[in-house]
C-alpha beads as a LAMMPS data file, in Angstrom:
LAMMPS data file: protein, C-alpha beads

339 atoms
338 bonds

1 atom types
1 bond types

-500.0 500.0 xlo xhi
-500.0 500.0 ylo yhi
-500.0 500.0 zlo zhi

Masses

1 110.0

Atoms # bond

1 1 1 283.585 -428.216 -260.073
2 1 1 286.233 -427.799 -262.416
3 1 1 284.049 -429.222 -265.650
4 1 1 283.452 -425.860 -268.153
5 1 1 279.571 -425.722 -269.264
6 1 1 279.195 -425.255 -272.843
7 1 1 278.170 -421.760 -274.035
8 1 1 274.542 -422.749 -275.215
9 1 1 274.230 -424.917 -271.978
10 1 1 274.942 -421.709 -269.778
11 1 1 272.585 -419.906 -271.997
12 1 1 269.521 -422.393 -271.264
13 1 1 269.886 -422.369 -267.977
14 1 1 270.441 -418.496 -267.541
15 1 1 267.075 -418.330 -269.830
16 1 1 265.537 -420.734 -266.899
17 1 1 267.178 -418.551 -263.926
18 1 1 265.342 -415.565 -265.637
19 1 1 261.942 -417.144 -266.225
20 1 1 261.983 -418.097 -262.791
21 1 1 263.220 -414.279 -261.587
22 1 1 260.418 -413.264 -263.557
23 1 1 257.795 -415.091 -261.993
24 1 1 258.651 -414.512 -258.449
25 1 1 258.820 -410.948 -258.947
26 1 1 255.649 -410.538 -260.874
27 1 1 254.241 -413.231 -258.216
28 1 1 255.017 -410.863 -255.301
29 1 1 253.977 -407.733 -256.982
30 1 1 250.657 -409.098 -257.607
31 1 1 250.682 -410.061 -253.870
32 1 1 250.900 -407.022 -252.475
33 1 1 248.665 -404.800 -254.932
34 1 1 249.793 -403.142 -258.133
35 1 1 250.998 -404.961 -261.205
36 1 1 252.656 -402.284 -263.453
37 1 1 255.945 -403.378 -263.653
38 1 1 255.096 -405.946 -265.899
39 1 1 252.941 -404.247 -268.151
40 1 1 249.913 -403.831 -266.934
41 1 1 247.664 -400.912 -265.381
42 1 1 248.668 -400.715 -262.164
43 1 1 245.811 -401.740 -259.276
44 1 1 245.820 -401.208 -255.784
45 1 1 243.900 -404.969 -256.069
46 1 1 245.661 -407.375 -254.097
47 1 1 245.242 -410.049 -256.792
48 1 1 246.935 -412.921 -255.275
49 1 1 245.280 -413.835 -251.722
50 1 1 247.758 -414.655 -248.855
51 1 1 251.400 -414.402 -248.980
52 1 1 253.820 -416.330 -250.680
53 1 1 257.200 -417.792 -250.240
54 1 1 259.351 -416.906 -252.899
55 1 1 262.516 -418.037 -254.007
56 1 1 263.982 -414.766 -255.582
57 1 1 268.008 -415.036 -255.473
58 1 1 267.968 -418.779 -255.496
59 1 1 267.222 -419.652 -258.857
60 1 1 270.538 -421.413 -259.655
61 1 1 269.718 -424.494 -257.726
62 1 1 266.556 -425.488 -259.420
63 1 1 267.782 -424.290 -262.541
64 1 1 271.447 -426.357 -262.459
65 1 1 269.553 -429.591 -260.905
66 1 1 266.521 -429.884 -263.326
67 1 1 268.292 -429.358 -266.166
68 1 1 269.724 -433.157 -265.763
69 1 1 265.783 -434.324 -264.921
70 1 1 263.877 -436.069 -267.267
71 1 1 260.234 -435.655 -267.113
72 1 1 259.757 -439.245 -265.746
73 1 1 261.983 -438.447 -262.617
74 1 1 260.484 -437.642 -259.878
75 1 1 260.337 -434.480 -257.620
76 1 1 259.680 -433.053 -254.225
77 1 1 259.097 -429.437 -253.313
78 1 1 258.761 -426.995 -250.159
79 1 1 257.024 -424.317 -249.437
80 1 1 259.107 -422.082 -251.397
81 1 1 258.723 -423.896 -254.417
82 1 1 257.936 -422.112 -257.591
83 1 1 261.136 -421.997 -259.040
84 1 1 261.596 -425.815 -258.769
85 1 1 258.416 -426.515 -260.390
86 1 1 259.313 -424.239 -263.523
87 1 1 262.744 -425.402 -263.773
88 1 1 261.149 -429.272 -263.787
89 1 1 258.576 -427.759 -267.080
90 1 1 255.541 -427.021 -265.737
91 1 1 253.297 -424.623 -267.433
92 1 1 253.811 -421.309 -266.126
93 1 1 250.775 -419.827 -267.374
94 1 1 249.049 -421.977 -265.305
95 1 1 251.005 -421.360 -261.816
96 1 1 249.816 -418.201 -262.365
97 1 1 245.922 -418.859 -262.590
98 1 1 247.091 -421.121 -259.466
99 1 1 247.810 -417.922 -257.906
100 1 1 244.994 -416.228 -258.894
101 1 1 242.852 -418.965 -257.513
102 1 1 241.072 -419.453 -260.968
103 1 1 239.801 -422.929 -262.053
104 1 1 242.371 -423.635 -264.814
105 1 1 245.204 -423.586 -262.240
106 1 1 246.775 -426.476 -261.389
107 1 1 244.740 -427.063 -258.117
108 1 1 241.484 -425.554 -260.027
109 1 1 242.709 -422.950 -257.736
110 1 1 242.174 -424.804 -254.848
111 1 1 245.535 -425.345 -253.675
112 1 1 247.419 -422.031 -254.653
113 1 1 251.795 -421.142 -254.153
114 1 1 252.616 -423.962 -251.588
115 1 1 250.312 -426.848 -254.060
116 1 1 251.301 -426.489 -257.292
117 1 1 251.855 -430.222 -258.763
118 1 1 252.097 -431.463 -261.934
119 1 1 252.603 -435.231 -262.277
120 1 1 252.911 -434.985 -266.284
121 1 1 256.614 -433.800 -265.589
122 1 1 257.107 -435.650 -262.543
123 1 1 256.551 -432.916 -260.467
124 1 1 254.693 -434.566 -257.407
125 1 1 254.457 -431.044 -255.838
126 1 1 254.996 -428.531 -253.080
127 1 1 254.591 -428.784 -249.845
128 1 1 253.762 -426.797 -246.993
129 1 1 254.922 -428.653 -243.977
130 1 1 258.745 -428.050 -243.488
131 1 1 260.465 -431.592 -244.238
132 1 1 257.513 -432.996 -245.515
133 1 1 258.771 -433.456 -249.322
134 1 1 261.400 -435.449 -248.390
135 1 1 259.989 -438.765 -247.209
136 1 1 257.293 -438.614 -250.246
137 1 1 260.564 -438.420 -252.537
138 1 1 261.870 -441.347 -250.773
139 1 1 258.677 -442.843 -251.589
140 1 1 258.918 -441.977 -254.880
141 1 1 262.346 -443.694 -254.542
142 1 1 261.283 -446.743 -253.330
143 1 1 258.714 -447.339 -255.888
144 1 1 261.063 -446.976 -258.836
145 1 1 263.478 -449.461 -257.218
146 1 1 260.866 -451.728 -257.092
147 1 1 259.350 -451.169 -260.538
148 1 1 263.004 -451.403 -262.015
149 1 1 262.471 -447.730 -263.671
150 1 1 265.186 -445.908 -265.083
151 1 1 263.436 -442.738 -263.100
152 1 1 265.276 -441.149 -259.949
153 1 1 263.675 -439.026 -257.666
154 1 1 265.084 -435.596 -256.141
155 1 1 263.674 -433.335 -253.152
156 1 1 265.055 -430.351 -252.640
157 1 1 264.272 -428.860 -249.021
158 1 1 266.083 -425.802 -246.549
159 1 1 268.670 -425.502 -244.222
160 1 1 265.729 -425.075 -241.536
161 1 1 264.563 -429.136 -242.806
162 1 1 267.742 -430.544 -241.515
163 1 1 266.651 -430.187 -238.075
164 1 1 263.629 -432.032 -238.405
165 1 1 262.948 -435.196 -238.122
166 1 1 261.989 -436.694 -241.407
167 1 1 265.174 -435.435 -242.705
168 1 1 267.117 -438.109 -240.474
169 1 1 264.653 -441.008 -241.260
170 1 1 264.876 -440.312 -245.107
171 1 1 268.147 -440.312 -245.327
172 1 1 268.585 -443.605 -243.243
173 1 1 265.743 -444.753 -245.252
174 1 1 267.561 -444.141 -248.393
175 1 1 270.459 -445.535 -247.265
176 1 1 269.652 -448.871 -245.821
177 1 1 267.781 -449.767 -249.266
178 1 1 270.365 -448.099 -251.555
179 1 1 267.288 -446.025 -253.382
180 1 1 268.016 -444.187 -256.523
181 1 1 267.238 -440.363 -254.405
182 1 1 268.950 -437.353 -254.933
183 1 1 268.542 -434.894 -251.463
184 1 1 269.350 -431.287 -252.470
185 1 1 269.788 -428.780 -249.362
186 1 1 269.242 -425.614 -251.202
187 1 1 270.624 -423.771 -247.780
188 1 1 269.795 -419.740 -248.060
189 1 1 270.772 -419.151 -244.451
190 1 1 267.717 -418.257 -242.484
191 1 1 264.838 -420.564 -241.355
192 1 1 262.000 -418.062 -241.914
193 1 1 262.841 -415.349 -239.522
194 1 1 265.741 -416.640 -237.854
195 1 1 269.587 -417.455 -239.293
196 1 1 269.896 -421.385 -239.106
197 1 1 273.872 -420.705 -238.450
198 1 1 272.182 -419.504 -234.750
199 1 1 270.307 -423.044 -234.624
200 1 1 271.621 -425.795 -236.471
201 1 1 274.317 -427.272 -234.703
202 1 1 277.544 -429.391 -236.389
203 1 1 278.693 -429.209 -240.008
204 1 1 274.999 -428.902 -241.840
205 1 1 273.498 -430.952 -244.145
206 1 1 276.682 -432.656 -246.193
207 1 1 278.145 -434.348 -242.942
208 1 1 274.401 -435.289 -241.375
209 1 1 274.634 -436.852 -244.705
210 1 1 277.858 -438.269 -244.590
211 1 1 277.116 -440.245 -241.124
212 1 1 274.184 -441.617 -242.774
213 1 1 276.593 -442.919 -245.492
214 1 1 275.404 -440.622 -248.491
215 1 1 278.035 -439.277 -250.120
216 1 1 277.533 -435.632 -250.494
217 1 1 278.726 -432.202 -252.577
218 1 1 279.341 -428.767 -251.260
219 1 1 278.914 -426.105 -254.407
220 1 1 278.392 -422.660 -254.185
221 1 1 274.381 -422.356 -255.399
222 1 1 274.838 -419.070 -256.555
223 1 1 276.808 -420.113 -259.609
224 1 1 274.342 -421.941 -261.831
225 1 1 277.363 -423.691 -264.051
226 1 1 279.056 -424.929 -260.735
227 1 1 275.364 -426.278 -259.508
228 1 1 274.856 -427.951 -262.947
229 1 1 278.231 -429.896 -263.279
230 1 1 277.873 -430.820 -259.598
231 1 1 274.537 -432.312 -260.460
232 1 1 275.891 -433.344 -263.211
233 1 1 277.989 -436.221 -261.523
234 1 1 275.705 -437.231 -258.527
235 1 1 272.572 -437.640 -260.830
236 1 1 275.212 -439.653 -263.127
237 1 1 275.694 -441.459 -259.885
238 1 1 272.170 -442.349 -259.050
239 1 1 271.445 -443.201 -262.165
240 1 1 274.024 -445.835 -262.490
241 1 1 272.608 -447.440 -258.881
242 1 1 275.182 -445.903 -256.884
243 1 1 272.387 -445.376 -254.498
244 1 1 271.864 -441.781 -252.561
245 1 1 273.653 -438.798 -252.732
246 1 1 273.129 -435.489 -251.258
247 1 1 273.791 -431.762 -253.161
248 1 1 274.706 -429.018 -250.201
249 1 1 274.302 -425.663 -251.749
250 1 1 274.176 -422.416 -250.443
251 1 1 272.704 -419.433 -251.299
252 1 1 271.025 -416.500 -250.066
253 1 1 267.213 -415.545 -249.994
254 1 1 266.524 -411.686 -251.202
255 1 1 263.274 -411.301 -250.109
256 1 1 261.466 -411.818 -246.488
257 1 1 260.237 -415.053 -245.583
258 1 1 257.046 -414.287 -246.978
259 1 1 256.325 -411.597 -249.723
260 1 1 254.687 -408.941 -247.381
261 1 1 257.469 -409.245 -244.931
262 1 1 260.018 -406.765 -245.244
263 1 1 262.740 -408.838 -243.088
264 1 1 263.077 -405.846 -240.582
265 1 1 265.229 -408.629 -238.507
266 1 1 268.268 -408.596 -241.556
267 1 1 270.811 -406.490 -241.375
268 1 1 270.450 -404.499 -244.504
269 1 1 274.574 -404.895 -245.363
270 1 1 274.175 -408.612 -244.981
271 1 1 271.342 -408.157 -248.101
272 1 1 273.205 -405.831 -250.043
273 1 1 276.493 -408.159 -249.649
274 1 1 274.438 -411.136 -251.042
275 1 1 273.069 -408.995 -254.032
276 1 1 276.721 -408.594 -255.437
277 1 1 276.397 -412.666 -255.663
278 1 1 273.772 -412.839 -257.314
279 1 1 272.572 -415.877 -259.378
280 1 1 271.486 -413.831 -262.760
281 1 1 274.788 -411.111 -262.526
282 1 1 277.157 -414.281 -261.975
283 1 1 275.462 -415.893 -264.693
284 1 1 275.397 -412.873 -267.051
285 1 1 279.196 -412.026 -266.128
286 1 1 280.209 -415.708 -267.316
287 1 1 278.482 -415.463 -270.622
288 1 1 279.689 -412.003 -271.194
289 1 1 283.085 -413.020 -270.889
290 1 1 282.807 -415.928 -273.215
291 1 1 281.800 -413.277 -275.835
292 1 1 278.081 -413.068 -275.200
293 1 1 276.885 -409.587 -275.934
294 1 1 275.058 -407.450 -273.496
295 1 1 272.197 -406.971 -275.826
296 1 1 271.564 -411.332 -275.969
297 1 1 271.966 -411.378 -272.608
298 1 1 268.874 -408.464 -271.799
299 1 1 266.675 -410.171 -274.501
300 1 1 266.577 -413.182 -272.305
301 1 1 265.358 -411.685 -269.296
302 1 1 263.130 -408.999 -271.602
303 1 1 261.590 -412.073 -273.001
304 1 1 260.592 -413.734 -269.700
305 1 1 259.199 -411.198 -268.352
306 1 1 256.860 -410.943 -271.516
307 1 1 255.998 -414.439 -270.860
308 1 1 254.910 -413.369 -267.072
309 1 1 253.644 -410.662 -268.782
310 1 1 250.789 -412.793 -270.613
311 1 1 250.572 -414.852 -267.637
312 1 1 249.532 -412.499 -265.878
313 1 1 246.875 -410.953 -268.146
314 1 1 245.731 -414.799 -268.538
315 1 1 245.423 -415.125 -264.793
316 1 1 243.221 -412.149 -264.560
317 1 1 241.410 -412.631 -267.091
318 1 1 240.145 -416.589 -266.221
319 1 1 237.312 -417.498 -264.876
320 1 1 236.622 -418.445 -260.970
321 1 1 235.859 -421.875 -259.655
322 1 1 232.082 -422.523 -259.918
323 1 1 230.493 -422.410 -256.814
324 1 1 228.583 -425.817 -257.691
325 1 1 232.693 -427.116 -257.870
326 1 1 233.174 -426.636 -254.302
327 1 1 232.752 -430.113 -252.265
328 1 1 234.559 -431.524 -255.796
329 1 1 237.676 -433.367 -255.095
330 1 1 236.579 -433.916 -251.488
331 1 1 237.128 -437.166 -250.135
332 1 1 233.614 -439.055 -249.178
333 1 1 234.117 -441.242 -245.793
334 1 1 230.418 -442.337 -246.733
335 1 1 228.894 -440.527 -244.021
336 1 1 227.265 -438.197 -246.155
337 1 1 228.672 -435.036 -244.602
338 1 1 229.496 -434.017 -248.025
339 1 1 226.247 -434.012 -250.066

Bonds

1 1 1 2
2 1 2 3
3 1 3 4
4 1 4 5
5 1 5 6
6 1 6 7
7 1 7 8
8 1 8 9
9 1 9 10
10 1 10 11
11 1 11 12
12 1 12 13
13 1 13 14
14 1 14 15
15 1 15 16
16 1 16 17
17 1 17 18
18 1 18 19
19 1 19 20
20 1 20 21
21 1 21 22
22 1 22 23
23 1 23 24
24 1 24 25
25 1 25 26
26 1 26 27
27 1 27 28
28 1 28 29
29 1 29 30
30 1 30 31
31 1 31 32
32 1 32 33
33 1 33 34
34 1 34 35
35 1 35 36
36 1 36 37
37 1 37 38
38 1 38 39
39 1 39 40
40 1 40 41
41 1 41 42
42 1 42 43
43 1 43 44
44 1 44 45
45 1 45 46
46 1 46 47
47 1 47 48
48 1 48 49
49 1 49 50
50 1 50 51
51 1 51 52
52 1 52 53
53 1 53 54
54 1 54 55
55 1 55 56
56 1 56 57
57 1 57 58
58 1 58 59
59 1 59 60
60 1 60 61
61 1 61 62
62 1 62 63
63 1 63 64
64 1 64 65
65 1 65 66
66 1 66 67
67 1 67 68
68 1 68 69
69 1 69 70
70 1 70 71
71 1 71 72
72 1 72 73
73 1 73 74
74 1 74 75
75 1 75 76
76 1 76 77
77 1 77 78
78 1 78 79
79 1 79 80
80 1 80 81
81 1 81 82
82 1 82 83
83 1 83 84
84 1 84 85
85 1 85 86
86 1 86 87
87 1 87 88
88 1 88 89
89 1 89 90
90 1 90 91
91 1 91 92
92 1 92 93
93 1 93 94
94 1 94 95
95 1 95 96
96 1 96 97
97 1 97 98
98 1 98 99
99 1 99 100
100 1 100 101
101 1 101 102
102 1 102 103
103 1 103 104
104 1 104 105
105 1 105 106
106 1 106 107
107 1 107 108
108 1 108 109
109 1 109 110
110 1 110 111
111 1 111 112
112 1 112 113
113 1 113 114
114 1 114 115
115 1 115 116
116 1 116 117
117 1 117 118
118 1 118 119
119 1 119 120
120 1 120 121
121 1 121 122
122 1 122 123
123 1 123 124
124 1 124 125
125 1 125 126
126 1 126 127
127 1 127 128
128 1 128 129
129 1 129 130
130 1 130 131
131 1 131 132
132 1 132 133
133 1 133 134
134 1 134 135
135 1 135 136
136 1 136 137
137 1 137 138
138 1 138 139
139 1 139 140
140 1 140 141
141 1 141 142
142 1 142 143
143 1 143 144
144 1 144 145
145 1 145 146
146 1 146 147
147 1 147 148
148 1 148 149
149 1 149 150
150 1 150 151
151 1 151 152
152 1 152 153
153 1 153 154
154 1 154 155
155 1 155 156
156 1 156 157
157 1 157 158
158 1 158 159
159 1 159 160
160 1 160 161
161 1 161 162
162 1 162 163
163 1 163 164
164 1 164 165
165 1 165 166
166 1 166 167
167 1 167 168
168 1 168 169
169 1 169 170
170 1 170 171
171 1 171 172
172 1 172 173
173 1 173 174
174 1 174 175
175 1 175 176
176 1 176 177
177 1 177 178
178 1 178 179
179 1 179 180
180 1 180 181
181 1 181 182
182 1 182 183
183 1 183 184
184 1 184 185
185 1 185 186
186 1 186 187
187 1 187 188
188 1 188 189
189 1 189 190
190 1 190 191
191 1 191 192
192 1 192 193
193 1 193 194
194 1 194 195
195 1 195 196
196 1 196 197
197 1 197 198
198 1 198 199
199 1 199 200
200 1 200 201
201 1 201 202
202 1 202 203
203 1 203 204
204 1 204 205
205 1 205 206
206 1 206 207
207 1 207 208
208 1 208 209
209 1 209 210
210 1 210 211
211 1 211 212
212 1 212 213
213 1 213 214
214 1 214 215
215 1 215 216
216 1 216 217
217 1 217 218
218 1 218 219
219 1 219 220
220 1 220 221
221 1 221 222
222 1 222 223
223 1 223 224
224 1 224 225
225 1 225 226
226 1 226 227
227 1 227 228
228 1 228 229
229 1 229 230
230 1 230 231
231 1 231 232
232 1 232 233
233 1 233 234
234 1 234 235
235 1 235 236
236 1 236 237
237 1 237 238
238 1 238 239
239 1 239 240
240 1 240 241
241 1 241 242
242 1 242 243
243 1 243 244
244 1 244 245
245 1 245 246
246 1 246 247
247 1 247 248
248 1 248 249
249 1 249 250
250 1 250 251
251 1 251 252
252 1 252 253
253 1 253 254
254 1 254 255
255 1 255 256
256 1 256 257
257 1 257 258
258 1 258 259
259 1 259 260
260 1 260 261
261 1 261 262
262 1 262 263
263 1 263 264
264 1 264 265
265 1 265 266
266 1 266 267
267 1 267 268
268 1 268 269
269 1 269 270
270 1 270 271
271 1 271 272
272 1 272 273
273 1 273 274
274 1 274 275
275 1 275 276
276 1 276 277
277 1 277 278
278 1 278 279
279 1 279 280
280 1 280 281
281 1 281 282
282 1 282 283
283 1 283 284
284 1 284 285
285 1 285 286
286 1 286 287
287 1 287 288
288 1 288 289
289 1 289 290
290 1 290 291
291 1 291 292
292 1 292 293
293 1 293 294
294 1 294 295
295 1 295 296
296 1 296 297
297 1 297 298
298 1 298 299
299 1 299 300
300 1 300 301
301 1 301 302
302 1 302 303
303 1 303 304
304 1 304 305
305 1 305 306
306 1 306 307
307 1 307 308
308 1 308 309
309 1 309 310
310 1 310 311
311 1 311 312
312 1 312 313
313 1 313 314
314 1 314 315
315 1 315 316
316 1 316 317
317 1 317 318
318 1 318 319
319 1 319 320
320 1 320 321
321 1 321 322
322 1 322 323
323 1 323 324
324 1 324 325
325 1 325 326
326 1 326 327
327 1 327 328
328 1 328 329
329 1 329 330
330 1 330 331
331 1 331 332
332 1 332 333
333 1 333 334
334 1 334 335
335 1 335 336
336 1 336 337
337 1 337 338
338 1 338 339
């Protein structure tokens, strides 16, 4: 997009880019044992149970989308989510104690990475079924239409989601009712442990989109200003009842497909390649050439990770669930297998 992003525009969202950085990275340390990078004694403790999906190198798309959201939109998330749901203003601090499985997560640390929701900011939540986001935002969709809200909804999904099913029936879905949706393919490249180019057959997600009748964008998601004046004009356009429209844009993923797995299958060059694009150096470049000095540009990331900092000291800190809490938010059928 050809549309120049303000200086303190560029700065916000490079100050969301490193919160989310800042997360994920803390998020995995404290996954695999050890939390000293961010301040704390280290700990061969694994303190977060099971591994996550992060979404380190990919921060640009939630970052350049949200920042158009309003907290009454609605959103849908995958698996790989937590960078979505801080970029749409949930409380970090308590992702974290999500993590930590501690009862003042969002879950009551129930749910953990893949269920973070918070419908406060419209975030409807994350999901751990490939796909499965995108016919609840369609939902969501549907619902506004017929409430006459001035909400959209968005769900942002992989390049592995196209091939599946509900992708097809939500977009036809969309279409045939002209609902106020916004599909974002944030496309890194590899469905888990396997490169979708090696899979996916045809033109990807923009012209599966295009025979459905949704117009579509192609941006490079590595450059947060070219994600946010792309989003820019297709949330502009569902807005205005143009109907659905579809965001293509491709990144890379820097870490495994889970935060124990070292990607072994990757050809190391194909990494190191992808690291010279990445989403907080582009970012950083731009506003240093607009006259931003070095030093601004550190204190931004310096002061996220002291926020993940704190979080993390919260997280540790908080109490567990009460066992007495357990059958709690447990559907009863009325057979009584619950009491």
């Amino acid at each position: 997009m050809e549309k120049t992003v303000p200086n303190p525009v560029l700065l916000t969202l490079y100050r969301t880019m490193c919160r989310i950085r800042a997360f994920e990275d803390a998020a995995e340390i404290a996954s695999q044992g050890g939390v000293a990078a961010f301040g704390q004694q280290s700990s061969s403790q694994v303190q977060v149970r099971g591994p996550l999906h992060l979404s380190t190198g990919q921060e640009a798309v939630p970052a350049g989308v949200c920042a158009h959201l309003r907290p009454t939109d609605y959103l849908t998330s995958t698996h790989r989510g937590h960078g979505h749901t801080i970029a749409k203003g949930a409380n970090l601090e308590r992702m974290m104690h999500e993590l930590f499985g501690k009862a003042s997560g969002y879950c009551g640390g129930r749910g953990g990475s893949m269920h973070i929701a918070d419908f406060s900011v419209g975030m409807l939540g994350a999901n751990g079924v490939v796909a499965a986001g995108i016919p609840i935002a369609v939902g969501a969709a549907h619902s506004i239409m017929i409430q006459h809200s001035a909400a959209i909804a968005v769900s942002f999904f992989g390049d592995g989601a196209i091939n599946r099913g509900p992708f097809a029936e939500s977009l036809n879905w969309a279409a045939t009712f002209g609902l106020p949706i916004l599909f974002v393919c944030e496309d890194n490249q590899w469905s888990a442990t396997t490169q979708t180019s090696a899979m996916s057959a045809g033109e990807g997600a923009a012209a599966r989109a295009a025979s459905h009748g949704v117009a579509a964008l192609t941006v490079d998601g590595n450059d947060v200003a070219a994600v946010y004046a792309a989003a820019e004009a297709l949330v502009d356009e569902v807005r205005s009842g143009g109907g659905p429209r579809l965001l293509h844009a491709r990144t890379y993923r820097f870490t495994g497909h889970v935060s124990v797995d070292p990607a072994a299958y990757r050809d190391p060059a194909e990494l190191a390649a992808a690291k010279l694009s990445d989403p907080l150096l582009v970012a950083g470049t731009q506003l240093s050439a607009r006259g931003v000095t070095s030093a601004a540009i550190a204190a931004v990331m310096a002061e996220a990770r002291a926020e993940v900092a704190a979080a993390l000291a919260s997280a540790s800190a908080a109490a567990w669930p009460l066992a007495s809490a357990a059958c709690e938010e447990v559907q009863d059928t009325g057979a009584g297998q619950w009491r």
